[in-house]
C-alpha positions as CSV (number, residue, x, y, z in Angstrom):
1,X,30.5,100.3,59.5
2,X,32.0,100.7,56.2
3,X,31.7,97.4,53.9
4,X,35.7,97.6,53.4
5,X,36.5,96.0,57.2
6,X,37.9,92.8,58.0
7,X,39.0,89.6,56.2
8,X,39.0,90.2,52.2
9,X,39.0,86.6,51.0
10,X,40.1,86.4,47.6
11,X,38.3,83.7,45.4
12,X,41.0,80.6,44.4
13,X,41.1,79.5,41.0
14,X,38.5,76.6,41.0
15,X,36.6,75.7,37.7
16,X,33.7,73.9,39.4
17,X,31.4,76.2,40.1
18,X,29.7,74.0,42.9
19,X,33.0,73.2,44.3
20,X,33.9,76.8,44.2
21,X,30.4,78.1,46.0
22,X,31.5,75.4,48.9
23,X,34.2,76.3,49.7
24,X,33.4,79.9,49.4
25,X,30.4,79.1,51.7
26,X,32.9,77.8,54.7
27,X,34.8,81.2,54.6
28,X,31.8,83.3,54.6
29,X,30.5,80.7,57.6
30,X,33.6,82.2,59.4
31,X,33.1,85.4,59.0
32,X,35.3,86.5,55.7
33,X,33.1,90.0,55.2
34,X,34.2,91.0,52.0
35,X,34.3,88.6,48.7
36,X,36.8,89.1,45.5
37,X,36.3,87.5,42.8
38,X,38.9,86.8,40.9
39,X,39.8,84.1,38.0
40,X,42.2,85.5,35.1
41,X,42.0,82.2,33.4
42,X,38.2,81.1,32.8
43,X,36.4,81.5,29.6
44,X,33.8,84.5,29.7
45,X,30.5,82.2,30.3
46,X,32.2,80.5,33.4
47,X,33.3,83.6,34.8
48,X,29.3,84.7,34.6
49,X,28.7,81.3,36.2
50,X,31.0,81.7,39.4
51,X,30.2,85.6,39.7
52,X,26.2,84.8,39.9
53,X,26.6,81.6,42.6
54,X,29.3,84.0,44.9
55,X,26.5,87.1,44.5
56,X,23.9,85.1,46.2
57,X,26.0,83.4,48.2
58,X,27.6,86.8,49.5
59,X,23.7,88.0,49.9
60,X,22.9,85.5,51.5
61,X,25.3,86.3,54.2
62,X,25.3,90.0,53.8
63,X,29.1,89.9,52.7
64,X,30.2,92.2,50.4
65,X,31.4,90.9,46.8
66,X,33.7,92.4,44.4
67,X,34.7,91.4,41.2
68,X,38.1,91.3,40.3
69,X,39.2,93.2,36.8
70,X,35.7,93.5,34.9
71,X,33.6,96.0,35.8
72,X,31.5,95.0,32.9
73,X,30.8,91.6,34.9
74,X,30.3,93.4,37.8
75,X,27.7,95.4,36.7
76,X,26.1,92.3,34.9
77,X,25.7,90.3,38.2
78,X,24.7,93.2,40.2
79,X,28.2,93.5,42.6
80,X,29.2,95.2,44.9
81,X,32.0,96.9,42.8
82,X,35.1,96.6,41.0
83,X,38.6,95.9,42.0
84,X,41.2,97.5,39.7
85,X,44.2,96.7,39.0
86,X,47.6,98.9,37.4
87,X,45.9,97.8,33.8
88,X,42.1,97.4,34.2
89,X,41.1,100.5,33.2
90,X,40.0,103.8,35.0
91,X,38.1,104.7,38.0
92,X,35.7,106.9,35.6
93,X,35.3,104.3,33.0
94,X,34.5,101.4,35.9
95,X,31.9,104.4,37.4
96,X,30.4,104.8,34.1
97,X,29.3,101.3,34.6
98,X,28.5,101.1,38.3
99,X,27.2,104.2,39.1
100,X,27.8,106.2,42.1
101,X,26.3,103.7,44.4
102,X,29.0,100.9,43.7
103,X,32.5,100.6,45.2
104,X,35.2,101.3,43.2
105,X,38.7,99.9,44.3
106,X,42.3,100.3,43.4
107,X,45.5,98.3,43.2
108,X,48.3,100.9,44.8
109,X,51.0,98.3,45.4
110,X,53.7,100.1,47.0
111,X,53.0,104.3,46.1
112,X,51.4,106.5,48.5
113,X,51.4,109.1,45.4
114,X,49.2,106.5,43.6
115,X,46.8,106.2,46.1
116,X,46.2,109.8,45.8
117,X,45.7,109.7,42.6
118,X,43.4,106.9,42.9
119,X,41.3,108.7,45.6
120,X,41.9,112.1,43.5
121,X,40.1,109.8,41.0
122,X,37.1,108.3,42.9
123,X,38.4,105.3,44.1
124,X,36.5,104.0,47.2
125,X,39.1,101.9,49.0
126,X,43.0,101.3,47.7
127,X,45.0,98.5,48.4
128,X,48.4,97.8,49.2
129,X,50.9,95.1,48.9
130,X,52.4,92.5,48.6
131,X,53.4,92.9,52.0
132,X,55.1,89.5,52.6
133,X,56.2,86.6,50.0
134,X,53.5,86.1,48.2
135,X,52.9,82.5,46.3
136,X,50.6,83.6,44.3
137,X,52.7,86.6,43.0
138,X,55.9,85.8,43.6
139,X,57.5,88.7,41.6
140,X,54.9,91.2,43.2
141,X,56.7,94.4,44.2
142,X,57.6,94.7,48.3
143,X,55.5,97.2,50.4
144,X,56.3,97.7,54.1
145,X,54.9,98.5,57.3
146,X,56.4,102.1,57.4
147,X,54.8,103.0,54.3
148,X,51.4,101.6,55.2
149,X,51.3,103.8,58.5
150,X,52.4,106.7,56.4
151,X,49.5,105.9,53.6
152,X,47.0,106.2,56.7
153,X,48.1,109.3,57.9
154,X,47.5,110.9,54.9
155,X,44.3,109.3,53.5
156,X,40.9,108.8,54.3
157,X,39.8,106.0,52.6
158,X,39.8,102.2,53.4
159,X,43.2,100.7,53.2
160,X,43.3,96.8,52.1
161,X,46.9,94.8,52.8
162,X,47.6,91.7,50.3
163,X,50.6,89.7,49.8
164,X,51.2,86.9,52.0
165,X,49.6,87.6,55.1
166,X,48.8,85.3,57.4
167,X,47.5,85.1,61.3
168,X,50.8,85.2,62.3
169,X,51.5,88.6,60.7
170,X,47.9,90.5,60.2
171,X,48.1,92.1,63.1
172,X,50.9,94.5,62.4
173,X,49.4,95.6,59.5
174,X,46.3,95.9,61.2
175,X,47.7,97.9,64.0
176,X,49.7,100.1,61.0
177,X,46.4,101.4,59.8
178,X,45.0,98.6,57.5
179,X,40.7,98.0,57.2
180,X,41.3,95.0,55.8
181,X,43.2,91.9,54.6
182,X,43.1,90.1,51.4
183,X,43.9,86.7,51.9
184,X,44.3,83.6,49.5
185,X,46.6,81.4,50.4
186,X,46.6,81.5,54.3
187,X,42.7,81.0,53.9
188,X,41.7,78.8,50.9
189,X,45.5,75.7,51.7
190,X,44.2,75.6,55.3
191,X,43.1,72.5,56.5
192,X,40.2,74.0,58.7
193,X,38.9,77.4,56.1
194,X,35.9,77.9,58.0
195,X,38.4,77.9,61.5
196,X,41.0,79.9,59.5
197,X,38.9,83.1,58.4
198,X,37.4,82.6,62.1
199,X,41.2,83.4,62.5
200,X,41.4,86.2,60.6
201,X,38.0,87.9,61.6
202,X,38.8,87.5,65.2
203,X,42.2,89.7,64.9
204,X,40.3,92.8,64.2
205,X,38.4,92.8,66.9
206,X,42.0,92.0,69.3
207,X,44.1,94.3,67.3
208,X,41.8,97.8,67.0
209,X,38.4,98.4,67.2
């Protein structure tokens, strides 16, 4: 199967590293399959911290982990890959660093044409969104079902949703054609995070196969 499938927990911003590895730990426990890390505010030595305890935490559980940004990091802790965003840089310059062997995705927000491009590029897997109000991005630009359906008529990569999504609402973007959903929120506020990915897992297997 490829590694861009099913709930794409994105890392929330917690300083201690242990604390952080726990409560990563519970969402990998239920299933999250795909790991971002991502933390715009930490100093460069505890961003090296966090990215080596979520590497052999995601080994451990044979997730997949991504580093959000820095493909320098990434290739320092031995990732997965890269996630890119608008300004982080090109897919060349991240593959430069990774190799052919890593996964390199991109940010698309709301522009078929841009996913193109991305792909045109290299990229591995593009992402879309926000798809719903998003707390962490309030003033993120809107994407909507119809263009998601039309993005996965038309390409043949891996297609990650982001922006809000929550149990309630997955599934139509999973049925629309997405691989995979990046969650914070909806995963990291629950009360139950090991129940909630268990959530989120469990509605691609109901939605499509």
């Amino acid at each position: 199967m490829n590694p861009i499938h099913g709930l794409y927990a994105i890392t929330p911003d917690v300083a201690d590293t242990a604390e952080l590895s726990r409560l990563v730990r519970l969402a990998l426990q239920g299933g999250a399959s795909i790991l971002q890390y991502r933390n715009k505010t930490a100093a460069a030595g505890l961003r090296l911290q966090h990215a080596r305890a979520l590497r052999e935490l995601t080994r451990e559980f044979g997730a997949t982990f991504i580093v959000n940004d820095d493909a320098q990091l990434a290739a320092q802790v031995d990732a997965d890959g890269v996630h890119l965003g608008g300004e982080d840089g090109s897919v060349a310059a991240a593959r430069a660093l990774l190799g052919n062997a890593r996964i390199v995705g991109v940010s698309c927000y709301n522009r078929v044409a841009l996913a193109h491009e991305a792909v045109r590029q290299g990229a591995d897997y593009v992402a879309f969104g926000a798809f719903f109000p998003s707390s962490v991005k309030p003033d993120a630009v809107q994407a909507n079902v119809q263009m998601l359906t039309a993005a996965r008529s038309e390409l043949d990569v891996p297609i990650v949703a982001i922006g809000g999504i929550t149990q309630q609402n997955g599934a139509a973007l999973i049925a629309a054609g997405a691989d995979a959903l990046a969650v914070i929120t909806a995963l990291w506020a629950a009360p139950d995070i090991e129940a909630s990915a268990q959530g989120f897992s469990t509605l691609f297997s109901r939605t499509r196969q």
